[in-house]
N, C-alpha and C positions, 0 to 999 in steps of 0.2 A: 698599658705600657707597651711600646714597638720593643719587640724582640730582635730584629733585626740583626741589632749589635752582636748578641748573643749567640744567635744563630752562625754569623756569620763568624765569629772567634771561633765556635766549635767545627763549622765548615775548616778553616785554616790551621786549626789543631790535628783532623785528620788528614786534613795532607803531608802536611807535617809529620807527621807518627808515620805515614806509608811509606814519601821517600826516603826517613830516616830509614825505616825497617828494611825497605829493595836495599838502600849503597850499604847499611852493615850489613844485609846476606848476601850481594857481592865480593865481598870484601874476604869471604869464605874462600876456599881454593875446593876443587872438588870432591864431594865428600863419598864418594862411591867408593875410594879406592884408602879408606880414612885408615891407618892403623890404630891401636891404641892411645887415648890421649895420652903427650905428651904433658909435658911438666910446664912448658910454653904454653901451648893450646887450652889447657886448664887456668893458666893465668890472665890470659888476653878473654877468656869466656868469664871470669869472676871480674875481670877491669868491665867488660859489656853489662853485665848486671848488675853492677856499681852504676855505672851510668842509664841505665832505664830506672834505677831507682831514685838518682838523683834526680832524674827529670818529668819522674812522677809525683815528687815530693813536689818540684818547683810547680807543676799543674797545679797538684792540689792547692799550693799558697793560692795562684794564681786565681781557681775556682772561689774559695775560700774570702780574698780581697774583693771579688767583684760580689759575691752572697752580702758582704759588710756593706760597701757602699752602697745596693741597694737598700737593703733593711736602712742605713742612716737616710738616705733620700725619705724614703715611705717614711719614717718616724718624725721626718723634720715635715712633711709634709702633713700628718695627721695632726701634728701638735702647732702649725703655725693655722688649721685647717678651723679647730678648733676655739683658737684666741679669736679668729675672727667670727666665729660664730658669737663666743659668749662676748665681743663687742658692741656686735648686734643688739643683743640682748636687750 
């Protein structure tokens, strides 16, 4: 089976993770000079972690749906593989 596909989705999922990851720690103001979090800052950090988790949830569907449609390929594949054997027959 060419992997390709595969490869290359997961190619485009880590670029994807990277530029998302640089523009949200962009998106930072300088943290050198950081005082205590605010009330703000605590809430836009728990809104950022809602969203890496929503869109590690949606990965995994993602991962998840392509496991399925393989396994249904392989399985349609062994059992149409197999009628033609015992036609043979």
């Amino acid at each position: 089976m060419d992997t390709k596909l595969f490869e290359d989705y997961q190619k485009q999922m880590m670029d994807f993770q990277k530029k998302w990851f640089d523009t949200w720690m962009e998106s930072f103001p300088n943290l050198k000079d950081a005082s205590p979090l605010s009330e703000s800052f605590e809430q836009t950090l728990k809104m950022q972690e809602e969203m890496v988790n929503s869109y590690l949830d949606t990965q995994k569907q993602t991962n998840q749906m392509m496991l399925d449609a393989q396994k249904q390929l392989w399985s349609e594949y062994f059992k149409t593989m197999k009628k033609n054997v015992a036609s043979v027959s």
